[in-house]
C-alpha angles and dihedrals in degrees: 000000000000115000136211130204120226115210121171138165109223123174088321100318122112109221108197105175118215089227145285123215110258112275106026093071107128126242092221114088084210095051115085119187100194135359121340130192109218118203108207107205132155097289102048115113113169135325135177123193127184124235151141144238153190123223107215105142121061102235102248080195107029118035112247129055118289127201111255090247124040115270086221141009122230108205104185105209086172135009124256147149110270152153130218114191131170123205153190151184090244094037095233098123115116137192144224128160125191115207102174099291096346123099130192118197115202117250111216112232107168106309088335129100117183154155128213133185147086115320116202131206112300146051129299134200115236119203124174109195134182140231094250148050114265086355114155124213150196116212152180120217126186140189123197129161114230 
């Protein structure tokens, strides 16, 4: 199966994408099939991008079951307030973020899980799980500076 890579520049964010099979790549810039990295500098506001995961691994941080690699990569290129949320229609979409020895576990609040708060210089794992075991998922996740 051949790959190609996504790689869009979007209010500030880079949005390298870790590969779709050829053929099934969206027309819409917003619109990710798999995994993205996301570069938050000075200009970014806010972003939201669709996807959809897998939930293989039972979280050993964050309750629900995580994919083994991070569905998208937050590289911080300069600090700000800032939530990342994902959501759903069923409300079954969870979140755990990585930053170095850090981790951020999603509260539920209605369909959305988010977390809020100062991120500093660097880059963070971002991982959207699901409440059960080999559940696949379509979700939502979005990204706004406070």
């Amino acid at each position: 199966m051949r790959l190609l890579m996504q790689s869009v520049m979007i209010g500030g964010f880079l949005l390298a994408g870790c590969g779709t099979p050829a053929g099934n790549q969206n027309t819409n810039d917003n619109q990710i099939d798999d995994g993205a990295d996301v570069v938050l500098d000075e200009n970014f506001e806010q972003e939201m991008l669709s996807a959809s995961t897998t939930g293989t691994t039972e979280g050993t941080v964050c309750a629900g079951f995580y994919p083994e690699t991070p569905n998208h990569t937050l590289m911080v290129a300069s600090g700000a307030n800032m939530a990342v949320g994902v959501s759903n229609d069923e409300g079954t979409a969870l979140l755990w973020v990585l930053c170095g020895q850090s981790n951020f576990c999603g509260e539920q609040a209605g369909n959305l899980n988010e977390v809020s708060r100062f991120w500093n210089t660097g880059d963070c794992e971002i991982y959207v799980g699901t409440a059960q075991q080999d559940e696949t998922i379509e979700y939502t996740i979005e990204f706004t500076v406070q």
